[in-house]
C-alpha positions as CSV (number, residue, x, y, z in Angstrom):
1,X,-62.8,-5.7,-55.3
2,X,-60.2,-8.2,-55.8
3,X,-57.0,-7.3,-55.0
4,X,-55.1,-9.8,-56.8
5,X,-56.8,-8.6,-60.2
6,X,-56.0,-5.1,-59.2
7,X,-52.3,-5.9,-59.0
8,X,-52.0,-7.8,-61.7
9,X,-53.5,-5.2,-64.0
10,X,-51.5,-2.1,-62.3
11,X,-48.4,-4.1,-62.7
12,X,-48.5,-4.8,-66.1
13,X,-47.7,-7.9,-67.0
14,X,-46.4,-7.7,-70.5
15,X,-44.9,-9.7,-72.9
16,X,-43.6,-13.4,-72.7
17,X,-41.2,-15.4,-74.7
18,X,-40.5,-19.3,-75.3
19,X,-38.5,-21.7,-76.2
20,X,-38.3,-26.0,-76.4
21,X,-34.7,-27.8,-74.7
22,X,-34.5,-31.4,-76.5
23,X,-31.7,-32.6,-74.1
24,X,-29.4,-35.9,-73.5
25,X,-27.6,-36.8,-70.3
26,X,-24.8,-35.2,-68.8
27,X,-26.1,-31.6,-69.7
28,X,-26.1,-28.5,-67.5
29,X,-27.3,-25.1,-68.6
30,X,-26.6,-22.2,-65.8
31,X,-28.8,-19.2,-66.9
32,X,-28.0,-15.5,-66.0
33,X,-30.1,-13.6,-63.7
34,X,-33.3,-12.1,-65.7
35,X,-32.3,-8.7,-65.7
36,X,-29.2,-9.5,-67.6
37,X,-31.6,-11.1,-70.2
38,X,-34.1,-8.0,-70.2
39,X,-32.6,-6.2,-73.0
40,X,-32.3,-9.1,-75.5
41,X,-35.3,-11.0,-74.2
42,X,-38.2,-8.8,-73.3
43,X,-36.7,-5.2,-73.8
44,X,-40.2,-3.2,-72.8
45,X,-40.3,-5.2,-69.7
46,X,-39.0,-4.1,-66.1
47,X,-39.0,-7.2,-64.4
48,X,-38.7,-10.9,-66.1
49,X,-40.2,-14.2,-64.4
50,X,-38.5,-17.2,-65.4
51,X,-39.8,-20.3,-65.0
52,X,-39.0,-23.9,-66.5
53,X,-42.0,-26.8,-67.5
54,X,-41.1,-30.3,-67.7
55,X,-42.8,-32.2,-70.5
56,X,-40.7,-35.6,-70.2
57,X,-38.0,-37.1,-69.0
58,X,-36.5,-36.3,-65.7
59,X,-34.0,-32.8,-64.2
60,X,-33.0,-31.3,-62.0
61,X,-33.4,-27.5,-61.2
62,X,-32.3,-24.5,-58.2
63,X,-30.7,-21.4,-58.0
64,X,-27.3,-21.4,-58.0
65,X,-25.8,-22.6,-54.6
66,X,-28.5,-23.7,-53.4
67,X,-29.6,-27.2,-53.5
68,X,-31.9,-28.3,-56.3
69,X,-35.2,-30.1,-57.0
70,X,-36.0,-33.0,-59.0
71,X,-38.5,-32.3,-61.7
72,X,-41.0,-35.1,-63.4
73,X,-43.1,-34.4,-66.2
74,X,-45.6,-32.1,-65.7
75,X,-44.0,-30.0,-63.3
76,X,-43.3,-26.2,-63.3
77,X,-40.4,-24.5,-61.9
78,X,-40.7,-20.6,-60.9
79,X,-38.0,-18.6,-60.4
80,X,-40.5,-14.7,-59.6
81,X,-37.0,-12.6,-59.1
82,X,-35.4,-13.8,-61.9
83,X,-32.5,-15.0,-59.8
84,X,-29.7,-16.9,-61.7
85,X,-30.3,-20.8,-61.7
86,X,-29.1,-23.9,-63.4
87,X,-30.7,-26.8,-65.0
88,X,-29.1,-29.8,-65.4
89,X,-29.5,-34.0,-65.6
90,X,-28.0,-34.2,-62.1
91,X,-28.0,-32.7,-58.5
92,X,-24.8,-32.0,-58.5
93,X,-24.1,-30.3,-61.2
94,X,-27.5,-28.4,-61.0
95,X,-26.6,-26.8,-57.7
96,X,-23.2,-25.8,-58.8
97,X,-22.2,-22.9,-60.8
98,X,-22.8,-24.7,-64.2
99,X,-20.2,-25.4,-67.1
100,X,-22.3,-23.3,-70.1
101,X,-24.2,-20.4,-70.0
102,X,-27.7,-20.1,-71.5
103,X,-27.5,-17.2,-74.5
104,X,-29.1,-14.0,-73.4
105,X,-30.2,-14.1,-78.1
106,X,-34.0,-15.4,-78.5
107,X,-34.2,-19.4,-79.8
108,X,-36.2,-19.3,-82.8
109,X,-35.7,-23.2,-82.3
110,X,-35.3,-26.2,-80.7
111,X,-32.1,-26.1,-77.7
112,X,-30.0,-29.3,-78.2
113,X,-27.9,-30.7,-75.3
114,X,-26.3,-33.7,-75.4
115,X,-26.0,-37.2,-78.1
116,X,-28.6,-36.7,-81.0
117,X,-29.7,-40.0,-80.4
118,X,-30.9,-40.0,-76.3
119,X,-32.6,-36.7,-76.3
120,X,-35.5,-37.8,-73.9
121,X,-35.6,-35.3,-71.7
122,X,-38.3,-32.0,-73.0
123,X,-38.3,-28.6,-71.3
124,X,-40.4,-25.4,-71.9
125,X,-38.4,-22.6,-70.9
126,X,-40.4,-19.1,-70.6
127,X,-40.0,-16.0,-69.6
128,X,-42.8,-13.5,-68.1
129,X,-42.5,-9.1,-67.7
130,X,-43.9,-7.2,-65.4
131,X,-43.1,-4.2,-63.5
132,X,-41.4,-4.0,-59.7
133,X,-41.3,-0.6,-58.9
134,X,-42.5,1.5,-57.8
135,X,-44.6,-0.9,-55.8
136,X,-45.5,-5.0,-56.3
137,X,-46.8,-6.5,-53.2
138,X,-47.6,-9.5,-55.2
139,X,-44.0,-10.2,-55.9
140,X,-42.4,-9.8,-53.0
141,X,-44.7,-12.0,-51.0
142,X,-43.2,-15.1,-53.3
143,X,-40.4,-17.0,-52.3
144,X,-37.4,-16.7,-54.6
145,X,-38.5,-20.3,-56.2
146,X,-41.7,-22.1,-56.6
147,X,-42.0,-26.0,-57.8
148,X,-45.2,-27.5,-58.1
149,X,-45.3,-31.0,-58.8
150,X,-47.5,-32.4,-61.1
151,X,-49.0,-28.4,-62.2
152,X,-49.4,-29.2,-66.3
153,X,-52.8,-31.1,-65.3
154,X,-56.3,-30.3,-67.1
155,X,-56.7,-27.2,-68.9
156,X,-52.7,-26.9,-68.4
157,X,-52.0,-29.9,-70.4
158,X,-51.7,-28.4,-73.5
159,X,-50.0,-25.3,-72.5
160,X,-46.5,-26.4,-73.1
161,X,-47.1,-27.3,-77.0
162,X,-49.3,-24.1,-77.3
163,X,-47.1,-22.0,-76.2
164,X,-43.9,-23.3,-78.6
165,X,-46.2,-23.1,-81.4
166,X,-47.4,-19.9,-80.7
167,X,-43.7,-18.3,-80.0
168,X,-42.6,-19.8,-83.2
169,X,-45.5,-19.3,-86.0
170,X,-45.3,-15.4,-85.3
171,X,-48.7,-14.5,-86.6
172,X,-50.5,-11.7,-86.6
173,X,-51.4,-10.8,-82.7
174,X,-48.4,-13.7,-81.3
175,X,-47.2,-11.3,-78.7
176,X,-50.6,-10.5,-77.4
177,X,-51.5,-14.4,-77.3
178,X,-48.2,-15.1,-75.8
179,X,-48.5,-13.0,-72.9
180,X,-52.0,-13.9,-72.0
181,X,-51.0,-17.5,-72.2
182,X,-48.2,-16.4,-70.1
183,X,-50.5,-14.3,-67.8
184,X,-53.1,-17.2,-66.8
185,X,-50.5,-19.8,-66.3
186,X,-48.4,-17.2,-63.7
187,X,-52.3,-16.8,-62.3
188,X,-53.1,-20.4,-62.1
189,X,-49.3,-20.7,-60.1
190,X,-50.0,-18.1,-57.5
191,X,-53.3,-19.7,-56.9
192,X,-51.5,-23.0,-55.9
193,X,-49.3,-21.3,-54.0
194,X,-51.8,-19.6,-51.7
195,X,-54.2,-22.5,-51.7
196,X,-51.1,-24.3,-50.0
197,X,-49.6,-21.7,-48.1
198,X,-49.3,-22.7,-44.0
199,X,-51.4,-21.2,-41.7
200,X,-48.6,-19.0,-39.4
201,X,-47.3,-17.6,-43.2
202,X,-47.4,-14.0,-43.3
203,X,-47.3,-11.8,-46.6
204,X,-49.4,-9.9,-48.8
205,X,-51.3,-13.1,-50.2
206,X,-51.7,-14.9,-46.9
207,X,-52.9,-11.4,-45.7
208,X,-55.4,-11.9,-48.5
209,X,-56.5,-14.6,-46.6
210,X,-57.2,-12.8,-43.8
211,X,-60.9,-12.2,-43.1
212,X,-59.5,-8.9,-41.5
213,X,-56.8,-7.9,-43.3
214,X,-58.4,-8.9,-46.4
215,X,-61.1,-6.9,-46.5
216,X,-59.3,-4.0,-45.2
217,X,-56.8,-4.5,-48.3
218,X,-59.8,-4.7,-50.6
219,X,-61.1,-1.5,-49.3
220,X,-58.0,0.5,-50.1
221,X,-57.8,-1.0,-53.3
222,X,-61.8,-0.1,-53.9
223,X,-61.3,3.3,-53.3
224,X,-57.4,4.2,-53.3
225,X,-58.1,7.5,-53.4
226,X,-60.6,8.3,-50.8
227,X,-58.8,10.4,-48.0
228,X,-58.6,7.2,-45.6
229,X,-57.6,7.3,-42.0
230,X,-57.3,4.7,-39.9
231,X,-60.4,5.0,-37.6
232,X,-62.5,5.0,-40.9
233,X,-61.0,2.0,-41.8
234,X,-61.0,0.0,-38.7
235,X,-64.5,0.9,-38.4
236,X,-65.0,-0.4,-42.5
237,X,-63.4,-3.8,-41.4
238,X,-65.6,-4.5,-37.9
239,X,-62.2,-3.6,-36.1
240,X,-60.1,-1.1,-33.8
241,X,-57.1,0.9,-34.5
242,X,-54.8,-0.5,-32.5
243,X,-55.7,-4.2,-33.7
244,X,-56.5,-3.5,-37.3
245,X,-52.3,-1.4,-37.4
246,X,-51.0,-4.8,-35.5
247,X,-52.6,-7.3,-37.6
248,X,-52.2,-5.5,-40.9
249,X,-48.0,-4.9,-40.4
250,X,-47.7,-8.6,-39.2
251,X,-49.1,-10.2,-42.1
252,X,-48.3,-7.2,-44.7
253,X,-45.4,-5.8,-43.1
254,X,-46.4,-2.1,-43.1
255,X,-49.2,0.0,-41.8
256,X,-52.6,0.3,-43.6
257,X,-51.6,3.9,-44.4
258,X,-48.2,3.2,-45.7
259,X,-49.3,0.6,-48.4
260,X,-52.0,3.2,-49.4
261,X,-49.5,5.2,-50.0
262,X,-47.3,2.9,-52.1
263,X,-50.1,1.3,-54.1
264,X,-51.5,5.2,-55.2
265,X,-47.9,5.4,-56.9
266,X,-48.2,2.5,-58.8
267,X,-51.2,3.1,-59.7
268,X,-49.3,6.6,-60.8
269,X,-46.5,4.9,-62.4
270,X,-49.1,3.1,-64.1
271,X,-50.9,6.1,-65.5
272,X,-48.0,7.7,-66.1
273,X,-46.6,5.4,-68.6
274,X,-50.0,4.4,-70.1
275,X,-51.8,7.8,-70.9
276,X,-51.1,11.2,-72.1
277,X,-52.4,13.2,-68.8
278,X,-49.8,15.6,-66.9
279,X,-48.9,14.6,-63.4
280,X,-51.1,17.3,-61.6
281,X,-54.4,15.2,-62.9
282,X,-52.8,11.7,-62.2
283,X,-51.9,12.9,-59.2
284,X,-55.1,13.9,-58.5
285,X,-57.2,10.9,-59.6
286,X,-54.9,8.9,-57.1
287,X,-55.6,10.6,-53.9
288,X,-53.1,13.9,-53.6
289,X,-54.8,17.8,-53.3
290,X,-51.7,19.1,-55.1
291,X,-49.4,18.0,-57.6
292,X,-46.7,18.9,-55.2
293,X,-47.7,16.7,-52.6
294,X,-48.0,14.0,-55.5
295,X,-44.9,14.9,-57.1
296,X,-42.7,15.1,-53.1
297,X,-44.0,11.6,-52.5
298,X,-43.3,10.3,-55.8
299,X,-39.7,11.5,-54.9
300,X,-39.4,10.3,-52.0
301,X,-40.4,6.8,-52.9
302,X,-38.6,6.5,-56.1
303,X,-35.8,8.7,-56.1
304,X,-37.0,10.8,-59.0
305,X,-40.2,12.9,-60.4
306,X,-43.0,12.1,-62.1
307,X,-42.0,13.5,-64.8
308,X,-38.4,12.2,-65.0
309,X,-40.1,8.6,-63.9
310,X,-42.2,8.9,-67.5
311,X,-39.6,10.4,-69.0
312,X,-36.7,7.6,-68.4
313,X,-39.4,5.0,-69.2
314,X,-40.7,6.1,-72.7
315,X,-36.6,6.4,-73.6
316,X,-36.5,3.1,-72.2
């Protein structure tokens, strides 16, 4: 079992959008947080990723109020939350609040900033959906930005033309292409980040990492909805209670049984919104003996039912 795959399929990563930024110095673009953009942008999706590649030329790029990064070509900059950034041709002006505001309407072309004539600086601007709730262990074990130097490398290379050209020919199956393109770039970015992360970092990945905790996590995700407890598992892992439960909440920050729980309702929410089945059978298939018990903790996690959960989302 890989985990990573698991989560990535449960939390459906959907849909991705484009655009090209042709821009001259001084220029400064603040951009709205992504769930402002949601309905314009990506209106199916939950959640929206936004992330920046630099083709040429040279910016600068942060959230707003915090201090920003220098991009070269070739580098990507990740934004997982969606949290309100600006882009700009200096640091200054980057880490401020920004002078224009990016359009929430798609770009069916090029963005123009600055004199006609000195346009030498190339972005791809993107955008990824995915769902949050009821539970993504994957997102919130990223940092609220990510910049990789030098990422657009090999196989990569050609991603940033590909993806323009893709976003604006709008053939048959574009939205599908889009957002697998989109999908194996935001894989190829969380692999970087855990293939650099420190060793005292804590979080779902780097619990990944963990021979313990890893295999423990795989486990779960194996068979979500065996009736685990946590003897069985300790035993699964080569471990004891006491220092499986300590080792799993430092580097996931719950107990074994408590992300159990959580990842059966997204798996739920999953079903829920994907398939035609009532909630008593999807309850069932994810662990619970009755769809009350299925429906309480549903509840309890989310704030609503089932049933209200689908309900909202397919009116959504």
């Amino acid at each position: 079992m890989d985990p990573l795959s698991d989560v990535l399929r449960a939390v459906r990563l959907s849909g991705a959008y484009f655009y090209l930024v042709e821009a001259a110095a001084p220029w400064t673009v603040a951009t709205a947080a992504a769930r402002d953009l949601v309905p314009r942008i990506l209106p199916d999706a939950e959640h929206l990723i936004s992330y920046h590649i630099l083709v040429s030329g040279s910016c600068w790029g942060g959230r707003i109020g915090e201090p920003a990064v220098r991009m070269r070509p070739g580098d990507v900059l990740l934004f997982p939350y969606g949290d309100a950034h600006v882009m700009g041709s200096e640091a200054e002006s980057s880490a401020g609040a920004g002078r224009a505001t990016a359009s929430s309407e798609r770009y069916p072309e090029t963005v123009l900033l600055g004199p006609s004539d000195e346009r030498d600086t190339v972005l791809v601007c993107g955008f990824l959906g995915c769902d949050a709730r009821p539970f993504n262990p994957l997102l919130t074990s990223l940092p609220r930005r990510l910049h990789f130097p030098g990422f657009m490398d090999g196989w990569l290379a050609h991603f940033p033309q590909q993806v323009v050209a893709e976003s604006r020919a709008a053939r048959v199956g574009s939205e599908t292409a889009l957002a697998r393109m989109a999908e194996l770039m935001f894989i190829e970015v969380v692999r970087h980040h855990v293939q650099n992360l420190p060793p005292q970092q804590t979080g779902w990945l780097a619990g990944l990492q963990d021979p313990m905790v890893g295999a423990a996590i795989a486990s779960l995700h194996e068979r979500p909805a065996h009736p685990w407890t946590l003897d069985e598992l300790a035993r699964a892992v080569t471990s004891s209670r006491s220092v499986l439960a300590e080792r799993f909440a430092r580097f996931v920050g719950v107990t074994p049984m408590l992300y159990l729980t959580r990842w059966r309702l997204q798996l739920a929410a999953e079903q829920l919104l994907g398939g035609s089945d009532n909630v008593a059978a999807i309850g069932a298939r994810v662990g619970y003996d009755s769809e009350a018990a299925f429906s309480r903790a549903f509840k309890r996690d989310t704030g609503v039912s089932p049933t209200a959960w689908r309900r909202a989302h397919q009116r959504a």
